[in-house]
N, CA, C and O of each residue as an XYZ file, in Angstrom:
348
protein
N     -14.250     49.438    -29.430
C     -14.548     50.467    -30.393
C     -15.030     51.712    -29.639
O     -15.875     51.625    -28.748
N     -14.462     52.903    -30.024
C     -14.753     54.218    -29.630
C     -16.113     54.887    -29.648
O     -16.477     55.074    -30.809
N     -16.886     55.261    -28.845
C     -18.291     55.480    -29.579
C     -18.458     56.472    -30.801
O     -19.341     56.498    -31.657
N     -17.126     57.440    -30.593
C     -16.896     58.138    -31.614
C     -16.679     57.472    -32.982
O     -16.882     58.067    -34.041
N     -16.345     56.476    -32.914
C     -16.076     55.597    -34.131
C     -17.103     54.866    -34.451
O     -17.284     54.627    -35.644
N     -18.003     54.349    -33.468
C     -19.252     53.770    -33.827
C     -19.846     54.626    -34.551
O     -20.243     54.327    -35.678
N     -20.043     56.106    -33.906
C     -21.252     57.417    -34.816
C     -20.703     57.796    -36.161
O     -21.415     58.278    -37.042
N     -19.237     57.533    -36.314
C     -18.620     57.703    -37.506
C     -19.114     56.623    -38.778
O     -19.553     56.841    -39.907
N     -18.867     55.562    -38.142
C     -19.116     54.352    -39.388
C     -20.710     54.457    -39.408
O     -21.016     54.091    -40.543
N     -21.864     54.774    -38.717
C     -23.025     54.839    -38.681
C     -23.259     56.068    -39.994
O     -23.652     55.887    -41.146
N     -22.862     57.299    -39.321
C     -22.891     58.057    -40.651
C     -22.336     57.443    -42.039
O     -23.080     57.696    -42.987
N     -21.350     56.799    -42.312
C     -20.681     56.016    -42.971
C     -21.747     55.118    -43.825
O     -21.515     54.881    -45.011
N     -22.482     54.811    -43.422
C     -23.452     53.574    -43.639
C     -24.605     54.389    -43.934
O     -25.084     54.298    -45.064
N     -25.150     55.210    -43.051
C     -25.907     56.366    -43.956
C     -25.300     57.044    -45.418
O     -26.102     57.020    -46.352
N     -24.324     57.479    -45.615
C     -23.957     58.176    -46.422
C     -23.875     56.761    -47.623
O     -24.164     57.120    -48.764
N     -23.589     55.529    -47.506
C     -23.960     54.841    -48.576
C     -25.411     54.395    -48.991
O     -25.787     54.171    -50.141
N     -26.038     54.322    -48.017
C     -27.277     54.206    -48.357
C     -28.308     55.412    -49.182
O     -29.368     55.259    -49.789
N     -27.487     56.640    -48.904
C     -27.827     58.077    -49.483
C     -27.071     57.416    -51.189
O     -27.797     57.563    -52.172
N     -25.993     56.895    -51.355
C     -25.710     57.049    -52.710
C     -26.299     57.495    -53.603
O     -27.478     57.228    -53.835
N     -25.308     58.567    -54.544
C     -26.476     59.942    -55.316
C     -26.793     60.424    -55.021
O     -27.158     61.316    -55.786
N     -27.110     60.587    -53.665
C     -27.458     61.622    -53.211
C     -26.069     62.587    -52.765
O     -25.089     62.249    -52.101
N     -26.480     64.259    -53.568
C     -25.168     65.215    -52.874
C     -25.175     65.258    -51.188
O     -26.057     65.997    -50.750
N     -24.351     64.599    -50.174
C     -24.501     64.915    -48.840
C     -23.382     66.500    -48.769
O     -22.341     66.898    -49.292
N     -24.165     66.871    -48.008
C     -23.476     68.375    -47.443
C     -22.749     67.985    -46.149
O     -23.019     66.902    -45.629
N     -21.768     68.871    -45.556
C     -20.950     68.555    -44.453
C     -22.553     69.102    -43.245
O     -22.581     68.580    -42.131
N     -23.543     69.966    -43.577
C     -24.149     70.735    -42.656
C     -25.151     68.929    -42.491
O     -25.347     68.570    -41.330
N     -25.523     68.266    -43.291
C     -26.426     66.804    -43.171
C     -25.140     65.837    -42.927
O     -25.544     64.785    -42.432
N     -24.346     65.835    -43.026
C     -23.612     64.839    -41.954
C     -23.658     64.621    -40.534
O     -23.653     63.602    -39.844
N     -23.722     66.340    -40.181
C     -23.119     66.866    -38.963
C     -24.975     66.685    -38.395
O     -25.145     66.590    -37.180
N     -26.022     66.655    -39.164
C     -27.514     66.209    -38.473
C     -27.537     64.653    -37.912
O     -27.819     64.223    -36.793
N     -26.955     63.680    -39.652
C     -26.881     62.611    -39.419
C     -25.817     62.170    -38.065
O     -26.128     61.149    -37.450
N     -24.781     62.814    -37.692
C     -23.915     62.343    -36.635
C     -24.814     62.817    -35.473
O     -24.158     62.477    -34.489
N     -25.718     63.292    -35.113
C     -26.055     64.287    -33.886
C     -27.431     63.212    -34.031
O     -27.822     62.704    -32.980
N     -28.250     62.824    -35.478
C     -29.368     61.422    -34.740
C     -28.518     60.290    -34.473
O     -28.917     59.671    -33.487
N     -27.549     59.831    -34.973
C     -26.994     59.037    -34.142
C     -26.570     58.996    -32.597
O     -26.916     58.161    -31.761
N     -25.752     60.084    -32.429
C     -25.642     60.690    -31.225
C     -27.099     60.440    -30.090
O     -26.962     59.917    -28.985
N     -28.116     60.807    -30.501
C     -29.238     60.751    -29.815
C     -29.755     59.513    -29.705
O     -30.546     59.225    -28.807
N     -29.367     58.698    -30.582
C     -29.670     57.792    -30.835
C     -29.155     56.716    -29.667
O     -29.819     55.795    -29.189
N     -27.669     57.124    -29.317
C     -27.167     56.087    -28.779
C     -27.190     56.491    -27.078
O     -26.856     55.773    -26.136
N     -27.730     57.957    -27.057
C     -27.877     58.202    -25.748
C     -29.463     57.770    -24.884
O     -29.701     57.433    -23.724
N     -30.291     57.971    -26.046
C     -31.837     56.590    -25.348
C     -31.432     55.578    -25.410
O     -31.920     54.915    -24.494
N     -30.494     54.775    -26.239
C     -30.242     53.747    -25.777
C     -29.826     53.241    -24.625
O     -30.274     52.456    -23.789
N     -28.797     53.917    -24.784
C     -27.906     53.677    -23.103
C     -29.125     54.127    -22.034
O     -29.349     53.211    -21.243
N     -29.603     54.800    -21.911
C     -30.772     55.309    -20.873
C     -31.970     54.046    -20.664
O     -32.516     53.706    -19.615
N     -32.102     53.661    -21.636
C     -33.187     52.457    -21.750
C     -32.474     51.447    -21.118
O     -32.842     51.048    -20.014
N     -31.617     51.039    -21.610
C     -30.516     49.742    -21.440
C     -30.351     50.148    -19.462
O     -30.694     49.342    -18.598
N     -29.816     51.419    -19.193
C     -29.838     51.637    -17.819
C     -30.767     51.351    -16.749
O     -30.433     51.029    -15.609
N     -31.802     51.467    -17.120
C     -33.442     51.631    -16.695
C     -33.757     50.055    -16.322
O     -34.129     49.632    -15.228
N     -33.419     49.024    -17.967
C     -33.573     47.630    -17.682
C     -32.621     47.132    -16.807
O     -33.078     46.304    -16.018
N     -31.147     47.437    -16.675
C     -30.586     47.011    -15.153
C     -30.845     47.176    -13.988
O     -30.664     46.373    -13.073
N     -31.441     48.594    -13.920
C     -31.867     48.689    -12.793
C     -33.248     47.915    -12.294
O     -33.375     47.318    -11.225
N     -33.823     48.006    -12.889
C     -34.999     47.348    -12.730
C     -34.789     45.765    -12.666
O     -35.798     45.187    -12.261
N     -33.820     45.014    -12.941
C     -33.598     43.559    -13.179
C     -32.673     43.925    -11.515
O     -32.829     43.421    -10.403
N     -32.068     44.609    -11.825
C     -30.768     44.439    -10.245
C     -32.046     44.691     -9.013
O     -31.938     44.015     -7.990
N     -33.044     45.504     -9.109
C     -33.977     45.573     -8.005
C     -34.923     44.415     -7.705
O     -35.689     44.339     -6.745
N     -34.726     43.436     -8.782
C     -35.938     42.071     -9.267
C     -35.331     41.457     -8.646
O     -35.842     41.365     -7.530
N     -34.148     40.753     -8.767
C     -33.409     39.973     -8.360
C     -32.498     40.216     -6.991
O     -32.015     39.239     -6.419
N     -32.297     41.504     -6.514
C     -31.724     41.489     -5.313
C     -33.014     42.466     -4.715
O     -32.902     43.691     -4.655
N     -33.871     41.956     -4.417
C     -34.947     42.366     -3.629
C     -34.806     42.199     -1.750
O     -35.325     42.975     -0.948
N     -34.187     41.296     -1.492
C     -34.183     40.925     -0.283
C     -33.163     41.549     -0.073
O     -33.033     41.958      1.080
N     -31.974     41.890     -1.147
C     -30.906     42.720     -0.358
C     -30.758     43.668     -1.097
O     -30.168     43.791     -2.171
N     -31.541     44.610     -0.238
C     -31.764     45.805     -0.931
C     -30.672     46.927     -0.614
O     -30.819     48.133     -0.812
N     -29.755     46.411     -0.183
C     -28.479     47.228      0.359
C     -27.547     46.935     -0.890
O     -26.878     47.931     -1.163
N     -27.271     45.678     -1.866
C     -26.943     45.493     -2.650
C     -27.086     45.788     -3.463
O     -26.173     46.166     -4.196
N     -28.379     45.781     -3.805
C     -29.015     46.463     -4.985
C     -28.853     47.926     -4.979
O     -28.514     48.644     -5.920
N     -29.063     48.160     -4.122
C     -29.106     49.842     -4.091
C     -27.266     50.282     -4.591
O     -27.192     51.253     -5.344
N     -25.827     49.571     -4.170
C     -24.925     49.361     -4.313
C     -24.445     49.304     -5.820
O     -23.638     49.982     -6.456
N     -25.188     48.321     -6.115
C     -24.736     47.941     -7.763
C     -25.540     49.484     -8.841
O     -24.893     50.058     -9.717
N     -27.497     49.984     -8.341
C     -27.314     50.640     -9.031
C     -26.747     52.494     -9.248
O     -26.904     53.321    -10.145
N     -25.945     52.507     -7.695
C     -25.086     52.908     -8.125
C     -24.155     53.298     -9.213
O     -23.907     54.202    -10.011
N     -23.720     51.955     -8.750
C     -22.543     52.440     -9.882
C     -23.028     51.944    -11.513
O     -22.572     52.150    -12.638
N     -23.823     51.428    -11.137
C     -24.375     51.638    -12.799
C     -24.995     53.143    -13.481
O     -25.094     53.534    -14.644
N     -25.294     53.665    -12.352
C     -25.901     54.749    -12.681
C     -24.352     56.027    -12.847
O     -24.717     57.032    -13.457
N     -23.243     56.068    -12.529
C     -22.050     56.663    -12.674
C     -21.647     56.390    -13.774
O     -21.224     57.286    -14.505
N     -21.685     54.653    -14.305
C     -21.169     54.255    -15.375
C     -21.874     55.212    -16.472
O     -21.372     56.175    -17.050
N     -23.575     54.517    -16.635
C     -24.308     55.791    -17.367
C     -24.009     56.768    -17.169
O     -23.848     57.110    -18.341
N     -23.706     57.830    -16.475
C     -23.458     59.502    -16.790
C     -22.022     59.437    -17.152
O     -21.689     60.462    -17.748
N     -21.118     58.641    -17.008
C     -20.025     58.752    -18.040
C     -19.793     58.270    -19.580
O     -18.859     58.401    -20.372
N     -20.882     57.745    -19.629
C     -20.551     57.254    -20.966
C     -22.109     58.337    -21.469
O     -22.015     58.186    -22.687
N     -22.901     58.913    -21.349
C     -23.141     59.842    -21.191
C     -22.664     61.259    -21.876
O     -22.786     61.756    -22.996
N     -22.068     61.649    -20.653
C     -20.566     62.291    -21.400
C     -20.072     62.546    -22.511
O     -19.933     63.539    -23.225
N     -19.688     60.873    -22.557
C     -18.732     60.529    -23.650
C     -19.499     61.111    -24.836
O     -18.994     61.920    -25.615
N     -20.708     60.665    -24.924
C     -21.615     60.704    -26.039
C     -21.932     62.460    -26.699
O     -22.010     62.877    -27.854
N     -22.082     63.319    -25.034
C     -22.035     64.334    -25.483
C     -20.436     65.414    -26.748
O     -20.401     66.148    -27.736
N     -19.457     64.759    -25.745
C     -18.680     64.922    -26.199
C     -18.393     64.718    -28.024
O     -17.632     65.310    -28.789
N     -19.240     63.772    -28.208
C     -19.092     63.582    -29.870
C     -19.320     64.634    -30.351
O     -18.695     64.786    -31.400
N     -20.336     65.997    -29.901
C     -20.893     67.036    -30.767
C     -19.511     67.548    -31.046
O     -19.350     68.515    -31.790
């Protein structure tokens, strides 16, 4: 699933829970942008706990570790990105 499609059905799910309520395109476009934010602390948090577990566990090889969070940390700024890109 697209994250764009995730922030879509999220608003989606807001906008039923609003039922009766008039939504405006200008409170969609808020509701898509806390989602948006929403999913970018996530990923940042979620990043933070790998790294911190990849430094726990490869402690003695800290050449490895340092390796993996790498590219975890590339992965995060592309999906990142991605996220910005939803605006």
């Amino acid at each position: 699933m697209t994250l764009k499609k995730l922030a879509d059905e999220a608003v989606a799910e807001l906008q039923t829970a609003l039922s009766g309520v008039a939504v405006s395109e200008e409170l969609k476009q808020q509701m898509s942008k806390i989602v948006e934010r929403t999913l970018i602390k996530t990923v940042q948090q979620t990043g933070q706990a790998h790294r911190t577990a990849t430094q726990a566990c490869c402690g003695a090889e800290a050449d490895l570790a340092h390796k993996i969070n790498e590219q975890v940390e590339r992965a995060n700024v592309a999906l990142i990105a991605n996220l910005m890109a939803l605006r």
